[in-house]
GUTORDO-50921 format. One record per residue (C-alpha): z negated, y negated, x; residue in three letters. Coordinates in Angstrom, 1 decimal. Layout:
N
pt Z: Z; Y: Y; X: X; res: ALA
...
END
This chain:
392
pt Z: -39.0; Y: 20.8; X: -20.8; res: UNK
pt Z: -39.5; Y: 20.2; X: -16.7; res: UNK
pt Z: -42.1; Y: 22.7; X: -16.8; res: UNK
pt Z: -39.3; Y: 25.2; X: -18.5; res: UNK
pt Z: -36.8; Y: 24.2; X: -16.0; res: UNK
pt Z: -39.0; Y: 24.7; X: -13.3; res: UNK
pt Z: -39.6; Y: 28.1; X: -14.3; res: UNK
pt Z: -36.0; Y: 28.7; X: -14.7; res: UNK
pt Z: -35.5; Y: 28.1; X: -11.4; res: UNK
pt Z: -37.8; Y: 29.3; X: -9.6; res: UNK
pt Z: -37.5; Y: 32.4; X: -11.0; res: UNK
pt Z: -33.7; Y: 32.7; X: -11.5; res: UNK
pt Z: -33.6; Y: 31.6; X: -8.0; res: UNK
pt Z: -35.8; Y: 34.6; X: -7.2; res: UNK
pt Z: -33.8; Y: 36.9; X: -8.6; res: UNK
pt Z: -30.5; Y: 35.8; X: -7.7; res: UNK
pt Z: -31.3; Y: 35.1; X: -3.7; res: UNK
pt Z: -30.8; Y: 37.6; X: -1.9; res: UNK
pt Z: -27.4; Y: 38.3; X: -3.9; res: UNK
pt Z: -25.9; Y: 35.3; X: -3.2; res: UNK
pt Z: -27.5; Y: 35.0; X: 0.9; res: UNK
pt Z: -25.1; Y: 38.2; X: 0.8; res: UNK
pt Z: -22.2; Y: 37.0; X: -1.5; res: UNK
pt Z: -22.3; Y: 33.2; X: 0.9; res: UNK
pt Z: -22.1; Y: 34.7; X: 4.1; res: UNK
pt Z: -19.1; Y: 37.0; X: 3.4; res: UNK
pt Z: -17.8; Y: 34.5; X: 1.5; res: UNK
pt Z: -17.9; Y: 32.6; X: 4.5; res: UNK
pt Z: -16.2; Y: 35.5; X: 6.7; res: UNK
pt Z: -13.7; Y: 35.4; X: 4.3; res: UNK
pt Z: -12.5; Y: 32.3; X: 5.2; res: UNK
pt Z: -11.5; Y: 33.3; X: 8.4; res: UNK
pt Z: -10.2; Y: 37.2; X: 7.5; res: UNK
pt Z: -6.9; Y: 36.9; X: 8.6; res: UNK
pt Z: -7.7; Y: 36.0; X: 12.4; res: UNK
pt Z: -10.4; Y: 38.2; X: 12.1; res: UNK
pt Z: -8.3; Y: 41.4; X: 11.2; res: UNK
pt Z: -5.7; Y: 40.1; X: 13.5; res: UNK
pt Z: -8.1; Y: 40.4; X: 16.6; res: UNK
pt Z: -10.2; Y: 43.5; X: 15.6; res: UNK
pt Z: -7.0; Y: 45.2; X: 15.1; res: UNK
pt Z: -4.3; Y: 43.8; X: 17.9; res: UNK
pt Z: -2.7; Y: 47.2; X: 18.0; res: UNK
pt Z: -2.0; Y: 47.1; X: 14.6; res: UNK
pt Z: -0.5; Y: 43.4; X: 14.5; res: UNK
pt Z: 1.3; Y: 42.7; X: 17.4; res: UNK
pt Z: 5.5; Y: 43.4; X: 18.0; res: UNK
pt Z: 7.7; Y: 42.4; X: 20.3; res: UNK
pt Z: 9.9; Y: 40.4; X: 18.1; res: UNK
pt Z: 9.4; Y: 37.3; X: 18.8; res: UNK
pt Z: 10.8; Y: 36.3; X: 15.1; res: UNK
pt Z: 12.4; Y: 38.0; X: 12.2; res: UNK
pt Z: 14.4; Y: 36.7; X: 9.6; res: UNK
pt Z: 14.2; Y: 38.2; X: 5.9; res: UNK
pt Z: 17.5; Y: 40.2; X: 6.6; res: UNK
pt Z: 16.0; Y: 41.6; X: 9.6; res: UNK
pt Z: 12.5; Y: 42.6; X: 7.9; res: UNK
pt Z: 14.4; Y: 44.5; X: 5.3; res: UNK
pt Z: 16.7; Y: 46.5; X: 7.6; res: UNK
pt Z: 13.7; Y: 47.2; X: 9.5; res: UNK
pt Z: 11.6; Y: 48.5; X: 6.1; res: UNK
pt Z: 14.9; Y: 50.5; X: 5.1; res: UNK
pt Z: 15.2; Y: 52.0; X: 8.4; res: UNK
pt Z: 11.7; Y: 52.8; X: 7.8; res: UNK
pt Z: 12.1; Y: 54.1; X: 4.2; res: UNK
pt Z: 15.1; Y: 56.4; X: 5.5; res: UNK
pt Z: 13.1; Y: 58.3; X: 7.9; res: UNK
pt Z: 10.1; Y: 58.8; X: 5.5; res: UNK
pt Z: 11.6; Y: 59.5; X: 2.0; res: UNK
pt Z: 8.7; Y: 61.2; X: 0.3; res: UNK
pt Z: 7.0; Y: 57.2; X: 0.8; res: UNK
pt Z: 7.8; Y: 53.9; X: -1.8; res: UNK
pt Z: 7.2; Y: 50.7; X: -0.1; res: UNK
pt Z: 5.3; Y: 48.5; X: -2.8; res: UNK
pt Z: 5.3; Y: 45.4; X: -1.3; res: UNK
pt Z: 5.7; Y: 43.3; X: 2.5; res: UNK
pt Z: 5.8; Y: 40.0; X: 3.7; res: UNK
pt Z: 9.6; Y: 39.2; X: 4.3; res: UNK
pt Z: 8.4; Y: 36.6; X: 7.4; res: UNK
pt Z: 5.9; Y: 38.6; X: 9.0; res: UNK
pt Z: 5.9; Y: 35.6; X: 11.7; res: UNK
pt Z: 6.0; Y: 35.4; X: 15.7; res: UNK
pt Z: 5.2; Y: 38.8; X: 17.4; res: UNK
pt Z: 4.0; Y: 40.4; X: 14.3; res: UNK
pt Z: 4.4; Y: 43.4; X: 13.2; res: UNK
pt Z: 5.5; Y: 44.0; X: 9.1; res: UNK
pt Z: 2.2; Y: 45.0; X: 7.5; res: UNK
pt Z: 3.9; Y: 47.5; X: 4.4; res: UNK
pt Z: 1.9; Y: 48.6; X: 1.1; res: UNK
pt Z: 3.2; Y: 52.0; X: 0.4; res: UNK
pt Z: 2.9; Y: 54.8; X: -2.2; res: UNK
pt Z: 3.8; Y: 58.2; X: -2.6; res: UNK
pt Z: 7.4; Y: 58.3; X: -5.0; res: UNK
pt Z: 7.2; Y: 60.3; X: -8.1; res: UNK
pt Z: 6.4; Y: 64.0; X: -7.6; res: UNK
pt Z: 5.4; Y: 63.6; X: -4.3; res: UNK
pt Z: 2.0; Y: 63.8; X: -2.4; res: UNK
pt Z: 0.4; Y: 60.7; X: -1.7; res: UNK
pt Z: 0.7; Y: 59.4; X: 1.7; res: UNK
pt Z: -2.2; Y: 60.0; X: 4.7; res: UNK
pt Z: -2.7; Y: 55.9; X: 4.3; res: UNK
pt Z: -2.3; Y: 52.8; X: 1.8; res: UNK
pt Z: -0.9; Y: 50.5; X: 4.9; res: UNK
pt Z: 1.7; Y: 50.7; X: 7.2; res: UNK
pt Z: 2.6; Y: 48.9; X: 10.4; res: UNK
pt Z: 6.5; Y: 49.0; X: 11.6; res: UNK
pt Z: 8.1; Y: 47.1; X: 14.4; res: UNK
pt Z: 10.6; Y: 44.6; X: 13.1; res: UNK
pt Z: 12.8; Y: 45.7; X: 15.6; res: UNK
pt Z: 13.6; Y: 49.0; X: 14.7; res: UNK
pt Z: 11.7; Y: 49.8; X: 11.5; res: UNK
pt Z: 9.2; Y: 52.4; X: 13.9; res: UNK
pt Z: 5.9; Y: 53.0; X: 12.8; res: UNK
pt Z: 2.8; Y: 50.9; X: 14.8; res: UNK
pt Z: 0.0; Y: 52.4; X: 13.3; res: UNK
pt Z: -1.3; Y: 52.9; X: 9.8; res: UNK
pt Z: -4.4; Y: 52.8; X: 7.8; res: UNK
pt Z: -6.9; Y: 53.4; X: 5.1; res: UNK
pt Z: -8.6; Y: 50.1; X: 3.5; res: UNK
pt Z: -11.0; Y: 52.4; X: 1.7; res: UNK
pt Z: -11.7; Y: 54.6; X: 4.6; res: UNK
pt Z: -15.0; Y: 54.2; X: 6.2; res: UNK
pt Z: -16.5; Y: 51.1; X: 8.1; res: UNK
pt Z: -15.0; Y: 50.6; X: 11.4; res: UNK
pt Z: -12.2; Y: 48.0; X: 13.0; res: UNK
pt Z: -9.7; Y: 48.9; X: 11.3; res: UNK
pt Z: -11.4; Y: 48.4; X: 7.2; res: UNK
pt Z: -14.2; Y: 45.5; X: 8.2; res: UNK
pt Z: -12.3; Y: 42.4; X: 6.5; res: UNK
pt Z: -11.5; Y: 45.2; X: 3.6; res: UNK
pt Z: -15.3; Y: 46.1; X: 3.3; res: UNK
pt Z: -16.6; Y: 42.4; X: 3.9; res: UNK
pt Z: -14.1; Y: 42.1; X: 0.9; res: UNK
pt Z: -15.5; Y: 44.5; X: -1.2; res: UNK
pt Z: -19.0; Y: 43.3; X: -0.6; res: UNK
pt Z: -18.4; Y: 40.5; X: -1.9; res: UNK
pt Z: -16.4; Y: 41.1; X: -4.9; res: UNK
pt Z: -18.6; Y: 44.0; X: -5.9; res: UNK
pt Z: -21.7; Y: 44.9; X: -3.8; res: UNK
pt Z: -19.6; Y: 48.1; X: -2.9; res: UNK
pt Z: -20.5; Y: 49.0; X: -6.6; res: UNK
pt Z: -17.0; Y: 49.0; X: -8.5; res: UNK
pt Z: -17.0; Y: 47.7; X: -12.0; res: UNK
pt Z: -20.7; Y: 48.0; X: -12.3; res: UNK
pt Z: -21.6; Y: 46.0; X: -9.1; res: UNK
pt Z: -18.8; Y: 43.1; X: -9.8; res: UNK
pt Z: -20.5; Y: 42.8; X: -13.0; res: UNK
pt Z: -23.7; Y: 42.3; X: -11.5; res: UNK
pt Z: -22.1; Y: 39.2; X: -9.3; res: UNK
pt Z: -20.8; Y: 37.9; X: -12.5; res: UNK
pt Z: -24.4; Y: 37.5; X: -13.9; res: UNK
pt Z: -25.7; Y: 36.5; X: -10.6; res: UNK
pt Z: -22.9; Y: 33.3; X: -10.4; res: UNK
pt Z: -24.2; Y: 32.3; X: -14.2; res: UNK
pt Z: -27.8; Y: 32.5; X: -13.3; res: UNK
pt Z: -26.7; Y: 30.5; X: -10.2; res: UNK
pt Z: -25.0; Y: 27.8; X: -12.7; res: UNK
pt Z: -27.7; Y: 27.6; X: -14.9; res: UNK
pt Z: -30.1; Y: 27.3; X: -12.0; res: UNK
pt Z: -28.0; Y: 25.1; X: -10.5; res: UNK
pt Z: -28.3; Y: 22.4; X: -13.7; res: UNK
pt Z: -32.3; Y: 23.0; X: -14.0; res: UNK
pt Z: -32.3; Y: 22.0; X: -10.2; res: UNK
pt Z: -30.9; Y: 18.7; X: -10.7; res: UNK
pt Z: -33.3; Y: 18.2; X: -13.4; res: UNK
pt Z: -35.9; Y: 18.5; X: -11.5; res: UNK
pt Z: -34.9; Y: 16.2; X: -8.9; res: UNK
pt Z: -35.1; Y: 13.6; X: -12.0; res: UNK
pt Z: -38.4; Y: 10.8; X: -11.2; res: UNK
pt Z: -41.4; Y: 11.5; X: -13.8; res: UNK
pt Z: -41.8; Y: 7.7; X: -13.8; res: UNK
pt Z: -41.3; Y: 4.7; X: -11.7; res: UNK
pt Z: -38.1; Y: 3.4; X: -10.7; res: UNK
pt Z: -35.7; Y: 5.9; X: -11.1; res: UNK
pt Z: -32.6; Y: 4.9; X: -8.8; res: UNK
pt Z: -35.0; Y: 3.9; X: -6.0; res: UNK
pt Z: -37.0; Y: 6.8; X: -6.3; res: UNK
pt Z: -33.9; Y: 9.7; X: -6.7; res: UNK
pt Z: -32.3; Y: 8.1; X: -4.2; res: UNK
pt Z: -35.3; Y: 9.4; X: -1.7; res: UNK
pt Z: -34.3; Y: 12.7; X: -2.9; res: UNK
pt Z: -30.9; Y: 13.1; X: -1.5; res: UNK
pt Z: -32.3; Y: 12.0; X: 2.3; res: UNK
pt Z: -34.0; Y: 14.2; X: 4.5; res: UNK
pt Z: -35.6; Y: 12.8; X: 7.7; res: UNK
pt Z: -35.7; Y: 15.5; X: 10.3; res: UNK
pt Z: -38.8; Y: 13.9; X: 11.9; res: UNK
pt Z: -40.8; Y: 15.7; X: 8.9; res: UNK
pt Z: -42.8; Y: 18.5; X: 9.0; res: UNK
pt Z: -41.3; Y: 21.2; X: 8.5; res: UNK
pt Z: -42.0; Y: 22.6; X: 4.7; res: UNK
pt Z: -41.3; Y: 19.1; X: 3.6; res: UNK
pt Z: -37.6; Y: 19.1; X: 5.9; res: UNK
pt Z: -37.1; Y: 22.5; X: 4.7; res: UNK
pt Z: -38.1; Y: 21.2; X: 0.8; res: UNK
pt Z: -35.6; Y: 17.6; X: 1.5; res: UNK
pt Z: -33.0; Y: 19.8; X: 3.0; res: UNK
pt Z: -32.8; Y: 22.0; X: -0.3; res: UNK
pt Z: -32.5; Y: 19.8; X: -2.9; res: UNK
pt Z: -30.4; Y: 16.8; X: -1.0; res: UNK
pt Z: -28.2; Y: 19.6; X: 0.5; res: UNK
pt Z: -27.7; Y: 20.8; X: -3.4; res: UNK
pt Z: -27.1; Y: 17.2; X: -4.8; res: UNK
pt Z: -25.0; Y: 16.2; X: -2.6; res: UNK
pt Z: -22.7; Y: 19.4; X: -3.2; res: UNK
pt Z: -23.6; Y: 19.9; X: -6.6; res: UNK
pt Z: -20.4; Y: 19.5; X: -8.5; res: UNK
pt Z: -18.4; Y: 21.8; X: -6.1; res: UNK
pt Z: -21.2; Y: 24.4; X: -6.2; res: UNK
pt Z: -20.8; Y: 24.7; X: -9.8; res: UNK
pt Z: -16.8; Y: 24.9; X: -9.6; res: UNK
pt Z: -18.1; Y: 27.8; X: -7.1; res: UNK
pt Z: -20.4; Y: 29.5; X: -9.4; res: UNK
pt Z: -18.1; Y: 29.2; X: -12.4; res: UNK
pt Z: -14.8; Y: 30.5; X: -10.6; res: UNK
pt Z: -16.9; Y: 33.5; X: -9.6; res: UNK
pt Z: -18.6; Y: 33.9; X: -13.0; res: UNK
pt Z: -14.8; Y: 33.6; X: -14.0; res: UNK
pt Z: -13.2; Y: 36.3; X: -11.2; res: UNK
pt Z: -16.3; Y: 38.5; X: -11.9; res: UNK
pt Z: -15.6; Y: 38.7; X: -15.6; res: UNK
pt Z: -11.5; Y: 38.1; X: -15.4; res: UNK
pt Z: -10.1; Y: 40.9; X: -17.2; res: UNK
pt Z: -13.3; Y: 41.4; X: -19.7; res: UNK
pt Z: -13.7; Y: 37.6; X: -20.9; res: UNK
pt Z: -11.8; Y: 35.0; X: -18.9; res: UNK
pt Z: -8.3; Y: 36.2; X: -19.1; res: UNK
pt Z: -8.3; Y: 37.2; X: -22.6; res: UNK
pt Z: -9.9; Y: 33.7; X: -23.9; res: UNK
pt Z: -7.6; Y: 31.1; X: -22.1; res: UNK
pt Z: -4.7; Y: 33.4; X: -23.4; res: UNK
pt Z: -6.0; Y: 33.3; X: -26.9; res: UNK
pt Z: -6.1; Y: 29.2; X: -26.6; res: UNK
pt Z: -2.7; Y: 29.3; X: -24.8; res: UNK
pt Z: -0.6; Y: 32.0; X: -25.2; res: UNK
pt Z: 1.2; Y: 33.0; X: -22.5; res: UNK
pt Z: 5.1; Y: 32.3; X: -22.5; res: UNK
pt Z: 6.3; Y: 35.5; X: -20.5; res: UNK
pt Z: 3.9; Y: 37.8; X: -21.4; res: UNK
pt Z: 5.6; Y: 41.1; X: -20.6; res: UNK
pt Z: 2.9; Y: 42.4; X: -18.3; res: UNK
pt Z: 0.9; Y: 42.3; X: -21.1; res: UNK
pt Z: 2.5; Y: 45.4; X: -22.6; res: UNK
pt Z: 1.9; Y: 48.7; X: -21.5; res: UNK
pt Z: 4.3; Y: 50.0; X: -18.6; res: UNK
pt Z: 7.6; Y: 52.1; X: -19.4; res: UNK
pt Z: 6.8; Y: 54.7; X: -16.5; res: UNK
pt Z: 3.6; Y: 55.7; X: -16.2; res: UNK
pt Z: 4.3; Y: 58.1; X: -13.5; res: UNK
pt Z: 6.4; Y: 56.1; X: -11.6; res: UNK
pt Z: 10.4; Y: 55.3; X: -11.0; res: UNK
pt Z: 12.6; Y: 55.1; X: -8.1; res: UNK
pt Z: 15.0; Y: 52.5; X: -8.1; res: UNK
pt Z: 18.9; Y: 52.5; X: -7.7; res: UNK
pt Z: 19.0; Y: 49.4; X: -6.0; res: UNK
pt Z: 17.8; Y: 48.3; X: -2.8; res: UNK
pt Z: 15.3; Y: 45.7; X: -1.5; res: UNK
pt Z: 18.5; Y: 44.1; X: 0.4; res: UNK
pt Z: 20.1; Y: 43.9; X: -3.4; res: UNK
pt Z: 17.0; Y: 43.2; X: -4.9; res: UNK
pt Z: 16.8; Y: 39.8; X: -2.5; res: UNK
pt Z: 20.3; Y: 38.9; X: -3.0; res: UNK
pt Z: 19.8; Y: 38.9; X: -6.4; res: UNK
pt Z: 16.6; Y: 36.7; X: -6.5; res: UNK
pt Z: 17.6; Y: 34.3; X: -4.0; res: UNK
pt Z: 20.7; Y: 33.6; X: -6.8; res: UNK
pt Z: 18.1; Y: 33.4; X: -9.4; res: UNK
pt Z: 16.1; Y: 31.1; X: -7.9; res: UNK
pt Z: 19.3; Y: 28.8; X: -7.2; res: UNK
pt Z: 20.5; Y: 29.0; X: -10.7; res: UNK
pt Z: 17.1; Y: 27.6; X: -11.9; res: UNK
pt Z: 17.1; Y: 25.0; X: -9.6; res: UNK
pt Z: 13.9; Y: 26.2; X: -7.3; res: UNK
pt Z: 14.2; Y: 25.0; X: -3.6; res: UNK
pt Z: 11.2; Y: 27.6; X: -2.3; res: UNK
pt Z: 12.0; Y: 30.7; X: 0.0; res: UNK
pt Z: 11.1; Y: 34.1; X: -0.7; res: UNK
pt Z: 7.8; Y: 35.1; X: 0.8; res: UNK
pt Z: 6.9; Y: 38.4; X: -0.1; res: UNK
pt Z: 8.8; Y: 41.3; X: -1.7; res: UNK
pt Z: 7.2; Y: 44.1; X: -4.3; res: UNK
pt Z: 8.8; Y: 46.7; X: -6.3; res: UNK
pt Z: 6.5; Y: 48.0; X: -9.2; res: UNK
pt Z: 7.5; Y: 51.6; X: -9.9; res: UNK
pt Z: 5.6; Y: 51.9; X: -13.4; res: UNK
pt Z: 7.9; Y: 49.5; X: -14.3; res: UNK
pt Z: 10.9; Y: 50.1; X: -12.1; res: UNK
pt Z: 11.1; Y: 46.6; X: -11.5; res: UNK
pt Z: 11.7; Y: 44.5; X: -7.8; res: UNK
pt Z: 9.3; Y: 41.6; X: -7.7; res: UNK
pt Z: 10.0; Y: 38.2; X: -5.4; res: UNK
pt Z: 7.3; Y: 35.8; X: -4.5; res: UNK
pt Z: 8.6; Y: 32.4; X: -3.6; res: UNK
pt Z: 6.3; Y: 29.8; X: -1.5; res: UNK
pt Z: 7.4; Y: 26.7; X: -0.2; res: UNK
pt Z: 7.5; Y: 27.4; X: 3.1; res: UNK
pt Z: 8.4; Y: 31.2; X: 2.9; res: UNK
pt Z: 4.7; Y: 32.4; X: 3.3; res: UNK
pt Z: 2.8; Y: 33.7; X: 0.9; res: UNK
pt Z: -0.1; Y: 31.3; X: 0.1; res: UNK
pt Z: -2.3; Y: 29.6; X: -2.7; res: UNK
pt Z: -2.1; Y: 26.0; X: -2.5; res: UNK
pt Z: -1.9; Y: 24.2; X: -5.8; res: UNK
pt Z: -1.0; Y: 27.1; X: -8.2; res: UNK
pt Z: 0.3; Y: 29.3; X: -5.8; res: UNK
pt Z: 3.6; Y: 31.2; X: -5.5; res: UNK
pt Z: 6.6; Y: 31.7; X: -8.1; res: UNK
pt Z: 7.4; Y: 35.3; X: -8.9; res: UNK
pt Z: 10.6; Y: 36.9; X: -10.3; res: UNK
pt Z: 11.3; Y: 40.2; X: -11.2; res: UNK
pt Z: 14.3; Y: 41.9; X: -11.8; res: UNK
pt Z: 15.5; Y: 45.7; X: -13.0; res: UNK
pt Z: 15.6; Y: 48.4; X: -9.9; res: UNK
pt Z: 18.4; Y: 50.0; X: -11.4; res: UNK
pt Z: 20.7; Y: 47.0; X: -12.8; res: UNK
pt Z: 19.2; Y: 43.8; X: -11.1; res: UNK
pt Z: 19.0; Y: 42.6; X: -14.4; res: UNK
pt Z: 16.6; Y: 39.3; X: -15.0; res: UNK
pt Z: 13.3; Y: 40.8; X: -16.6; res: UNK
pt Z: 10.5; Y: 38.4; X: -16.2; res: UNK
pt Z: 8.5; Y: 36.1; X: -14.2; res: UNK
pt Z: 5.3; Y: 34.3; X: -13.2; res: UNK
pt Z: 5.4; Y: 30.8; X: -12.7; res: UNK
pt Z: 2.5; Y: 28.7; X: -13.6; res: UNK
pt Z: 4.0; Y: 25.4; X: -13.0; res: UNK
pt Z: 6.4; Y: 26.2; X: -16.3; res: UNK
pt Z: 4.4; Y: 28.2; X: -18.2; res: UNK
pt Z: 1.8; Y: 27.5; X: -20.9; res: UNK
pt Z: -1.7; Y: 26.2; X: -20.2; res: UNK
pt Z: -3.3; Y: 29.8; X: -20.5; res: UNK
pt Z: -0.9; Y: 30.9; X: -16.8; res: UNK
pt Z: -2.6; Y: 27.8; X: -15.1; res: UNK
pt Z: -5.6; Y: 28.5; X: -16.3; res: UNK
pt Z: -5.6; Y: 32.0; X: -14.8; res: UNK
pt Z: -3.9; Y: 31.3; X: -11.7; res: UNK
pt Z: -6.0; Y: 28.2; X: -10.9; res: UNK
pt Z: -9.0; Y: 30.0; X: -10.5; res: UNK
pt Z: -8.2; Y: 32.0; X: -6.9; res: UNK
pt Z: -7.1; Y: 28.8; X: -5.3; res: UNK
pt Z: -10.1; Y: 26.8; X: -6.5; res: UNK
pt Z: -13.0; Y: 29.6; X: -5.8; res: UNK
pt Z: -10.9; Y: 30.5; X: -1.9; res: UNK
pt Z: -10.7; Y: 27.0; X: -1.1; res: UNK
pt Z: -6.7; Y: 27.6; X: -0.9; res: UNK
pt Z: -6.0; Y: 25.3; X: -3.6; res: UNK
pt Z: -5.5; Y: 22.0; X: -1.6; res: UNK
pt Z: -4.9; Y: 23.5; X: 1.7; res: UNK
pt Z: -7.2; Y: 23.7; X: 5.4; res: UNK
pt Z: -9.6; Y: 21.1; X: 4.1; res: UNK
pt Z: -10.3; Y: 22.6; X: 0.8; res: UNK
pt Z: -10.9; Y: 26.0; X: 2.7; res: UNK
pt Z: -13.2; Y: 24.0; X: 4.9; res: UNK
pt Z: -14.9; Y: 22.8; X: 2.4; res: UNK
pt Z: -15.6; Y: 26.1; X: 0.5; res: UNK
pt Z: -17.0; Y: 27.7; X: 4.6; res: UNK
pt Z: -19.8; Y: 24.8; X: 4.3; res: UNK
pt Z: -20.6; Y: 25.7; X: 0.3; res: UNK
pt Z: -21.1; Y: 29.2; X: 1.7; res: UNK
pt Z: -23.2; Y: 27.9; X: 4.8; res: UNK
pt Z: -25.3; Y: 25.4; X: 2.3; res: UNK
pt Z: -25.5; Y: 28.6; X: -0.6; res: UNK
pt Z: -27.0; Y: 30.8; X: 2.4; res: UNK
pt Z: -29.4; Y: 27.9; X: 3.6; res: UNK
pt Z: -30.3; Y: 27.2; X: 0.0; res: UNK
pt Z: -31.5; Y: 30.6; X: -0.5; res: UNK
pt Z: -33.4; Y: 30.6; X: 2.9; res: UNK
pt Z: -34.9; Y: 27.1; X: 2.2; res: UNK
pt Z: -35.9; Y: 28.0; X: -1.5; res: UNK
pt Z: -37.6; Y: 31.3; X: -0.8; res: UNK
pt Z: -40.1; Y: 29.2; X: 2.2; res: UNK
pt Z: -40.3; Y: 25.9; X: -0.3; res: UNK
pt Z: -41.2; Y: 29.0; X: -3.4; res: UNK
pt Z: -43.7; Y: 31.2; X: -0.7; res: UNK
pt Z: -45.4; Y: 27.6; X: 0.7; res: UNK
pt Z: -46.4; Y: 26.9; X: -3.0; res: UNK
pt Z: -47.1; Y: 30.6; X: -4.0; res: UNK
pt Z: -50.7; Y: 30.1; X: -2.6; res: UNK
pt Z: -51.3; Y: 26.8; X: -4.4; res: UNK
pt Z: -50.6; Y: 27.8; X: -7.7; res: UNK
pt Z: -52.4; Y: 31.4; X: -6.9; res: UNK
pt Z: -55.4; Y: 29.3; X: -6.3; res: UNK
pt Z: -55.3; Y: 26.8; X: -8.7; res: UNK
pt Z: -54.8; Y: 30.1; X: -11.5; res: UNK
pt Z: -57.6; Y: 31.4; X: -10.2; res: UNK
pt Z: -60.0; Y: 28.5; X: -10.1; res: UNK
pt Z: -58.7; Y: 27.8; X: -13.8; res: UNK
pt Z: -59.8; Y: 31.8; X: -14.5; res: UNK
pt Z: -63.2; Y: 31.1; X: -12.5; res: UNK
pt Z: -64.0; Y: 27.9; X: -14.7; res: UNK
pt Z: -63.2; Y: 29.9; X: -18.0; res: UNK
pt Z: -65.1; Y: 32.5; X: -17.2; res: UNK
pt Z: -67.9; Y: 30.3; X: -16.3; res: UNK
END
């Protein structure tokens, strides 16, 4: 068995390493992508405001609606905070040609345009976080490369498991001698620090490096194997989405996002929920105005993250919603697994906490390809004085 699990990971290790040196170190950027994109692209980001209420971010996005009317706004935050500029998700409306770029920038003041921009443009300034993002979900390989990931975060579990094993005593006193295992002294030489460092770095980390293998394993595969199993267990409750949408080519609603808010705001009363409304979306394949409620009136993912209504663009009738903390089993299921794999889930210290997983994953893969490359020559020997003797 230990000679199995060896080889297991060693050689999953192998094959996985340089895929997740890549997948921990733009995890780790990740962390950090909004101040990142907020000081690669100043221009972009900054206003004058100093702040704008929800009523002024939607006179500003209608104002900005009016003077480009071939453009649908899809969704914006509705507290863009201090000196910030409303960062808009547009499309092109039904019949019309799609717009020189996905993202917009307008001054809450007036509803003017900043600037604009393409995340699937080329690398520069303006699409790094978008492409750091992309590496890591996929490789920059669509389906096929997020796949790949997927594979790679189960190898990483498995490995993960065969690696504790290992640090199991043969014989002798077990507690005495596993404890020696999760030290390091850093007066060693250094392929024995390098060896202590990779497996007390993993034990000690162990149980959150699986939660991180497994949530990517899980995000990899959402919409092929994850999704579709916790739903079997536990059906969803509001299950709408599930169907197929009413307007393939799009709608264009009667309503605006000024009625739409009024509308959920009421809503959200009448069922007794105390957040504010964060973001705004409207969903023209479904001609519906979407809400997203946080506590605090900015979009985040602590816990379960935020509570979404939608209503009718043409009515402001009630048509569904999304709120995990109501919902079955199978909604908390999927929504956990963001929060839990970003760090969000608990806040700054859970997000700190997933940087140094992606700082240990990347030193783990350095560490295990000397520890693997010191001991390459010893076993190359030892085959070939085994080969010598049979030969003999």
């Amino acid at each position: 068995m230990r000679a199995l699990l060896l080889l297991i990971h060693r050689y999953s290790g192998l094959v996985t390493l340089v895929f997740l040196a890549v997948a921990a170190l733009t995890g780790c950027t990740l962390v950090f992508r909004g101040p990142i994109d907020r000081a690669l692209n100043q221009d972009l980001f900054a206003a004058s405001v100093s702040s704008a209420s929800p009523s002024q971010t939607i006179a500003a996005v209608e104002a900005y609606s009016r003077a480009h009317p071939q453009v649908q706004v899809v969704s914006f935050p509705l507290n863009p905070g201090p000196n910030r500029s409303i960062q808009l998700s547009v499309a092109a409306k039904p019949g019309a040609s799609a717009p020189p770029a996905s993202e917009v920038f307008i001054d809450p003041a007036d509803g003017s345009v900043i600037g604009e921009r393409s995340p699937d443009a080329g690398l520069g300034r303006r699409t790094f976080v978008a492409k750091v993002a992309e590496l890591h979900f996929d490789l920059l390989a669509g389906t096929w490369g997020r796949w790949f990931l997927g594979v790679v975060a189960l190898l990483w579990f498995v490995s993960s498991l065969a690696g504790l094993y290992l640090t199991f005593p043969e014989r002798g006193p077990f507690w005495s001698k596993w404890w020696r295992i999760w030290q390091f002294r850093r007066s060693s030489a250094l392929p024995r620090l390098l060896l202590d460092l990779h497996r007390a770095s993993g034990l000690w980390l162990l149980p959150f490096l699986l939660l991180l293998a497994l949530t990517s394993a899980a995000l990899n595969f959402f919409g092929e194997a994850y999704s579709p199993a916790v739903t079997a267990l536990s059906p969803l409750e509001h299950d709408l989405f599930e169907q197929d949408a009413p307007y393939p080519d799009g709608a264009t609603a009667k309503l605006s996002f000024a009625d739409a808010l009024g509308v959920a705001e009421r809503h959200a009363q009448s069922v007794g929920l105390d957040w504010r409304p964060a973001t705004m979306l409207y969903l023209p394949d479904w001609n519906f105005y979407g809400v997203k409620f946080s506590a605090d009136g900015v979009l985040d993912y602590r816990n379960l993250g935020p509570v979404d209504y939608y209503f009718d663009g043409n009515t402001g009738a009630y048509r569904h919603e999304v709120d995990p903390y109501t919902d079955s089993a199978g909604l908390r299921a999927i929504r956990v697994v963001y929060p839990l794999h970003s760090g969000e889930i608990f806040g700054w210290v859970t997000v700190l906490l997933v940087f140094v997983l992606g700082v240990v994953t990347f030193g783990q893969s350095i560490t295990g390809l000397y520890v693997w490359w010191k001991k390459r020559a010893s076993r190359v020997a030892a085959r070939r004085s085994k080969q010598r003797k049979v030969s003999t």
